[in-house]
N, C-alpha and C positions, 0 to 999 in steps of 0.2 A: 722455076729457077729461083737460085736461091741470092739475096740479096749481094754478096760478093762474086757470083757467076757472070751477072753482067758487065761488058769492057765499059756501057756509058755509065755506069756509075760506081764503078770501080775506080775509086780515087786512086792518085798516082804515087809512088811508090819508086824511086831511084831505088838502083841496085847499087851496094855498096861495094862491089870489086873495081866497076867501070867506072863510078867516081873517082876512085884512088887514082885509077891508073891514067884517069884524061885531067885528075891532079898535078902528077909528077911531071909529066909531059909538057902540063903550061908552065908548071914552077922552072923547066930548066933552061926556059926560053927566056923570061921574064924576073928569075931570082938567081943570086946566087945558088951556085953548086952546094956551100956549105953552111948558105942561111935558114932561118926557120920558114919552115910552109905557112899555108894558111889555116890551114890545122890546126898547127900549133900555135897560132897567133892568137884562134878566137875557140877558145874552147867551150862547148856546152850547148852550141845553139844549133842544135839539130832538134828531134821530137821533145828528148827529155828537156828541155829549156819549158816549152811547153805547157806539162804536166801540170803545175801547182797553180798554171791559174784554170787550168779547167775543170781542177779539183776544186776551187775556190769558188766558182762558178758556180758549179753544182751543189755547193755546201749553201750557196746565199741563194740558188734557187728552192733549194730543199728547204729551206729555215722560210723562206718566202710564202712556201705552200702551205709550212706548217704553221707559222703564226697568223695567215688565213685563216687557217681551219682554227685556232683556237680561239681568234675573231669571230668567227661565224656561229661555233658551235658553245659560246659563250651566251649567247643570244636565241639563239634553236636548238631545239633538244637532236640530239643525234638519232640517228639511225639506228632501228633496234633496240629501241627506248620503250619502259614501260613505265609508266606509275605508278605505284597500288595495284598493279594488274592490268592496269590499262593503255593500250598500245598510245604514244603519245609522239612516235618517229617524225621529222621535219616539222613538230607544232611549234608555235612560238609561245611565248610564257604568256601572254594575254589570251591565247587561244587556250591554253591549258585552266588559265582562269577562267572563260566562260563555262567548260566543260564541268569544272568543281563547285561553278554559282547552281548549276542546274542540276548536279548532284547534289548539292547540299540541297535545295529547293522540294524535291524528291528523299530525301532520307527518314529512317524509317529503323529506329530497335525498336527486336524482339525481345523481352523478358521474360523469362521463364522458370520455373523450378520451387521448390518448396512451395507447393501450393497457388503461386504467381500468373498469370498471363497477359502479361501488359504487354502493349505496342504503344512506342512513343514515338510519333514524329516527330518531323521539324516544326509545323506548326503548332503543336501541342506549345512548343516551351520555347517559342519565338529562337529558334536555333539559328544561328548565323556566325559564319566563317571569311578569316579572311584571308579572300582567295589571293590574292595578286602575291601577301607571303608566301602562299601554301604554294605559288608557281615558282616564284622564287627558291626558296628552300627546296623544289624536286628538280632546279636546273642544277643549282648549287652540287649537288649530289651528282651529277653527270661527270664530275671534273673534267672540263674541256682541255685542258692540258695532257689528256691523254685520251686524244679523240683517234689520233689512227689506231692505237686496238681496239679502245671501246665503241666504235662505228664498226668495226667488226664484232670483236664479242658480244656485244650488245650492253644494255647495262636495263638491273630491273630495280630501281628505287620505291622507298615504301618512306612517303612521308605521311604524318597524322597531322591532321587539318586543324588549326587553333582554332577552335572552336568555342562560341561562349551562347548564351542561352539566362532565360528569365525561371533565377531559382525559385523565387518564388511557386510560379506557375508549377516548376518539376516537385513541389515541395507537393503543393498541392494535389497533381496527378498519383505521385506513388503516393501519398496519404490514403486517399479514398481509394484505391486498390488496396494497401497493405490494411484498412478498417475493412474491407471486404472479406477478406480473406482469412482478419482474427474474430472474426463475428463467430466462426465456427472450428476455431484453433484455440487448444490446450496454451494458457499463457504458462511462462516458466514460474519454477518455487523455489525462491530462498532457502538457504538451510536456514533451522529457525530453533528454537528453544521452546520444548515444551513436557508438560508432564505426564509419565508413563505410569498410570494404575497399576501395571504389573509390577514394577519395580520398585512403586510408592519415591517415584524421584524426576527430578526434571534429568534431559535428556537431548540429546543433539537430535535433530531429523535432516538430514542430507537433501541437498538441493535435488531440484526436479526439474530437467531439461523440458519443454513442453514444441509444441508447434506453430506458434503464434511469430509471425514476424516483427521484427523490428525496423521501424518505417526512417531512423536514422541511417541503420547501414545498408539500406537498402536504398536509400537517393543517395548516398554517398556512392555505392558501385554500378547504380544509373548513371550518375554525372559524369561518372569517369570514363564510361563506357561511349558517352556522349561526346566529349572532348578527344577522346580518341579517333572515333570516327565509327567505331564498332559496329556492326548490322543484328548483333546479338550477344545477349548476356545469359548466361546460365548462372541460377543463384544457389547455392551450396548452404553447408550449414552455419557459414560465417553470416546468414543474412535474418538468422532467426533471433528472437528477443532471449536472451540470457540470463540465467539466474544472478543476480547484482552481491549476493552474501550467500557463500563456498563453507564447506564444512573445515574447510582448514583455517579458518577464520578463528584467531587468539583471540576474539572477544568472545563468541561462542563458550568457551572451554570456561572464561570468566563471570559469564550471566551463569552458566551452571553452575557455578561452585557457589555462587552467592545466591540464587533459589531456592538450591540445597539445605544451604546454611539457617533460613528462614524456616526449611519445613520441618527441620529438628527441633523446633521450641514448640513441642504438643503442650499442648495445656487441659490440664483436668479442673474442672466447675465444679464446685463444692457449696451445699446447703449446709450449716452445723458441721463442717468437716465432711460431711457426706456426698461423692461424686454421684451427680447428678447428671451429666453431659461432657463431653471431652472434644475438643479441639484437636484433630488429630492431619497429619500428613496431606489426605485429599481434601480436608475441608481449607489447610490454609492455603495448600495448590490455588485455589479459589481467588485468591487476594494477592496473589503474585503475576504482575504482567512483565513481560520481557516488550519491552519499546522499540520499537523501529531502526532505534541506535544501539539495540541490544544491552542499554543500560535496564537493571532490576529495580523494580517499584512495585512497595507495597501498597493497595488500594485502601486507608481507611475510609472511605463511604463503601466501601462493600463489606466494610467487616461491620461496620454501624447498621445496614443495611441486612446484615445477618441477625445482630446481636436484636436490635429493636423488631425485627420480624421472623422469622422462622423459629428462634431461641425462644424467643418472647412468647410465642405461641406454644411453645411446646411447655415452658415453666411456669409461666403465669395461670393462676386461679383465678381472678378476678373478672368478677361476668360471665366465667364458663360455666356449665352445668356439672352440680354437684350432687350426689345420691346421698341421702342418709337415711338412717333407723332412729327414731323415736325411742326414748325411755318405755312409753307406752308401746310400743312393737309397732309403729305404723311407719312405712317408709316412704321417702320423702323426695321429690325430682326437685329442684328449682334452679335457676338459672336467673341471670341477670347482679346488677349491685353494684356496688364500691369497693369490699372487703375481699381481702387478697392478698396473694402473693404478685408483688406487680415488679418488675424485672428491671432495673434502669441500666436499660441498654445502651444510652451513649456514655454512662460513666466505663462502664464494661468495654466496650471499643478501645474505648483511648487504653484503657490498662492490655488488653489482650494486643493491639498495635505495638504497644513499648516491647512486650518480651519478645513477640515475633521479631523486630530491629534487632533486637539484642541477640536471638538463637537461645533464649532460655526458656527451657523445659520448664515449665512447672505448675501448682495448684493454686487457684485462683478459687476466693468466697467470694460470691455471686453477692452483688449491690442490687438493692433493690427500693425500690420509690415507695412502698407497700409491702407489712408482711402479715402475717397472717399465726394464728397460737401455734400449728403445729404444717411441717410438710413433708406430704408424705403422697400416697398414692393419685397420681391425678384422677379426677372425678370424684374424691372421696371430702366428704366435711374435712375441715380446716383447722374449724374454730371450738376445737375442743369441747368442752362437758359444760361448759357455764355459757348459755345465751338466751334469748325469749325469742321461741316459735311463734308468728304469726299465721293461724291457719284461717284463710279467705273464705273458702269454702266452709267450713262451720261454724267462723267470726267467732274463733274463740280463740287466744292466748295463754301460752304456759311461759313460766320460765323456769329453767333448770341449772342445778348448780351441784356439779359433782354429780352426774347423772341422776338428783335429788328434784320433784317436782318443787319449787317455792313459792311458788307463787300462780295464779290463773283467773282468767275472768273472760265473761264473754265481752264483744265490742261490738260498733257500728264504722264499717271500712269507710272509702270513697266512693261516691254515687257514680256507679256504674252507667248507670241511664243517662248523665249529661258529663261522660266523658271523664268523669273525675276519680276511676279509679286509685287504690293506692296501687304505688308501684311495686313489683314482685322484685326476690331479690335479695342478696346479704350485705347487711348492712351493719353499722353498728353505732351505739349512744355517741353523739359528739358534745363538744363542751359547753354549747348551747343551753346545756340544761339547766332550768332555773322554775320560778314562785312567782303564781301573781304577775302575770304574762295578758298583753292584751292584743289580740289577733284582727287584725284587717285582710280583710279579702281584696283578690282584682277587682277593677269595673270592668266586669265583663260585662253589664247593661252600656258601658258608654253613657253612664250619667254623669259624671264628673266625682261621685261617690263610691267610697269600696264598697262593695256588694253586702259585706256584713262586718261588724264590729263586736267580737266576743270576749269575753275575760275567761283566762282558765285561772286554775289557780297553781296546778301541775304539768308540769312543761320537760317530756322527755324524750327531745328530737333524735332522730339517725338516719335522716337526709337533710343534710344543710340542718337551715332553721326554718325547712317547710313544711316536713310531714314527720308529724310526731304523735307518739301517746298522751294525751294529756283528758282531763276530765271535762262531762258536758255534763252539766247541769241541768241543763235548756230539754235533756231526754229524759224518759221516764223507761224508758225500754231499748234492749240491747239483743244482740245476737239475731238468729235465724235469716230472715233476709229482707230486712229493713234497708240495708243496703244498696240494694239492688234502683230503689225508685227512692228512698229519701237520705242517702247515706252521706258523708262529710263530705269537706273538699278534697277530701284525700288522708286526711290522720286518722288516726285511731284512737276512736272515743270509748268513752273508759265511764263507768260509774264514779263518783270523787271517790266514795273510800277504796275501790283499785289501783284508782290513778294515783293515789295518795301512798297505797303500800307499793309500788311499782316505783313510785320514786325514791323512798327510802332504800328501797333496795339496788337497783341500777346504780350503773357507776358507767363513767366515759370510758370506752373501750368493750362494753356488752355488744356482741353479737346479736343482730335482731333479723331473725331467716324468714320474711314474709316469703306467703307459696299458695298456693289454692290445693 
């Protein structure tokens, strides 16, 4: 049965025709015929009198239940509640804190990608959050003010846990991963400025993306990954090290133009007006560095470094070995000496530096410290038709003048046997030469005495004022190979009347070609 079928709880209910009419009935006893009923006296207070407080009732028990519940569920997460994923229905915020210490205590990115596989815990990087906001902020988000739908609908909040952590330590984690991992990664390539053989010009080269990570943006999208709460990171190609200077780079286009400008001032080397070597496009490529800041700088120690050495070598006669032919047909090796063509390379630099500054083309007469009568084919005599042959091996002497014999004698060299040969070599008369000359030897005994004390009386040096032609009296015999076991300190002894016509003759500046 149904709540209203029962008579005992079926509230009562006057019928309103019998009221009226056991109304009239008392009113005609008790009221005038033609006065008001009681009806009319007290209008309203039948059920609808009623109504608006039971409305009223219901509205303060309603608002009753409901500011309970937004009491309650201001303080407990509702019904149907998740966190991050995780069911968290009837917990309370301190509960939901413990849950988050012991996740955080446990947590644990994955790192991955471009070559990567790190796992960073929480103890790695001393990771620590703080829960009791991170409970707060996921109640916050329940809005209890609308807890009778959302305790039905449910509600799924996703807060990120304020997380912090000892960078340090993370610095140093992905470091020693990101050096692990470039030990065997292609690093990136600047565009850069350099010069192209083919084109004979400097030239842009386009950067070069490589494989090598970059260990800043790579703890930067650790850390964040970290504060977030992440369980993993995939690293893409924002986490690789990058080329720092792009071909669209307007200095680029500037170091070019001003390289350029450098490698157009070729320079032609000139003997007597005669180009002998030339300065050209890839040799000055050589002295032009493009810097770091992509500013142009030319190198004068490598052009000095050219000039004094490879140039040097290639122009200079002096001390190199030289072939000649004899009047008499007999040909002639010797090597070694003073006389020459000798190159003065650092005046040469500074001049060849000025015009490269400048982009001027042009002929430059080679400076030189040393010259020599004639130049011409390397390896080839030098010193023209007028000099006096020294020959060791048959210790005899000519001099020739105009390809003219004028002179010749035999001599006694330096004693071979006690180390005092003369020296081989081209040389020539210096102004040392003079009359009535008195000669001291070293102590080479270490007696406190020079070894010997001679008088010449013709004195005609070409080394220093050591070893010279000059006449020995003190002999009686010359030539063949007296030399050998009793021969000078090193000069070349001469009969007087040789030595004698040898000096009238020579003059400072005679070539004198000792040789064996």
């Amino acid at each position: 049965m149904s709540l209203q079928e029962d008579p005992k709880t079926t509230p009562f209910v006057p019928d309103p025709a019998l009221s009226s009419l056991s109304r009239s009935r008392i009113g005609s006893h008790f009221s005038p015929a033609d006065g008001p009923t009681r009806q009319d006296e007290t209008p309203g207070r039948g059920g609808s009198g009623r109504a608006p407080k039971v409305a009223a009732a219901v509205v303060a028990g309603l608002a009753a239940v409901y500011l309970g519940g937004v009491a309650v569920w201001s303080n407990v997460f509702m019904p149907n509640t998740s966190v991050n994923g995780v069911d968290v229905s009837l917990e309370t915020p301190a509960s939901v804190a413990r849950q988050q210490t012991v996740a955080t205590s446990s947590y644990a990115l994955a790192v991955s990608g471009e070559g990567l596989d790190l796992k960073v815990s929480a103890s790695d990087v001393d990771l620590s959050c703080d829960v009791d906001a991170f409970a707060r902020d996921a109640l916050a988000q329940t809005n209890a003010w609308a807890w009778p739908v959302a305790a039905i609908r449910g509600s799924k909040v996703d807060v990120r846990p304020q997380a912090s952590f000892d960078a340090s330590k993370l610095d140093g984690l992905v470091g020693k991963a990101v050096d692990a991992v470039n030990a065997h990664a292609t690093q990136p390539v600047n565009a850069s400025v350099g010069y192209d053989p083919t084109s004979s010009g400097f030239v842009v080269s386009p950067e070069k993306a490589g494989t090598a990570l970059d260990a800043a943006s790579v703890t930067k999208a650790v850390g964040s990954a970290l504060k977030e709460g992440a369980t993993s990171l995939a690293l893409d190609e924002s986490a690789l090290a990058q080329p720092s200077i792009l071909s669209g780079d307007g200095r680029l286009a500037e170091a070019v133009k001003t390289a350029n400008s450098y490698l157009a001032a070729t320079q032609t080397l000139t003997v007597d007006g005669n180009a002998v070597a030339t300065v050209d496009a890839g040799r000055i490529a050589e002295w032009v560095h493009v810097q770091d800041d992509l500013s142009v700088t030319l190198d004068d120690e490598a052009i000095k470094a050219w000039t004094t050495g490879e140039l040097s070598r290639q122009l200079d006669t002096v001390g190199t070995t030289r072939t000649y032919t004899r009047p008499d047909g007999v040909t002639i090796k010797v090597s070694g000496g003073r006389y020459g063509w000798n190159l003065n390379g650092t005046e040469l630099a500074e001049t060849l530096a000025q015009n490269v500054r400048a982009g001027s083309a042009t002929s430059v007469e080679l400076p030189w410290s040393s010259t020599a009568a004639q130049y011409g084919k390397r390896g080839a005599a030098d010193w023209g038709d007028r000099y006096i042959d020294v020959d060791l091996t048959n210790q005899h002497a000519r001099m020739y003048d105009g390809g003219s014999l004028v002179w010749e004698s035999d001599f006694v060299s330096g004693n071979t046997s006690q180390d005092h040969g003369t020296p081989e070599g081209v040389y020539s008369v210096n102004s040392h030469m003079g009359t009535n000359q008195t000669l001291k030897g070293i102590d080479e005994d270490h007696d406190g005495e020079p070894d010997y004390v001679s008088h010449v009386s013709y004195w005609v040096p070409f080394i220093d004022n050591l070893y010279a032609f000059h006449d020995a009296s003190w002999r009686s015999r010359f030539g063949g190979s007296i030399y050998q076991t009793d021969g000078s300190h090193g000069c070349i002894n001469l009969p007087s009347a040789k030595a004698e016509e040898l000096y009238d003759l020579a003059k400072v500046g005679d070539v004198v070609v000792v040789h064996y």
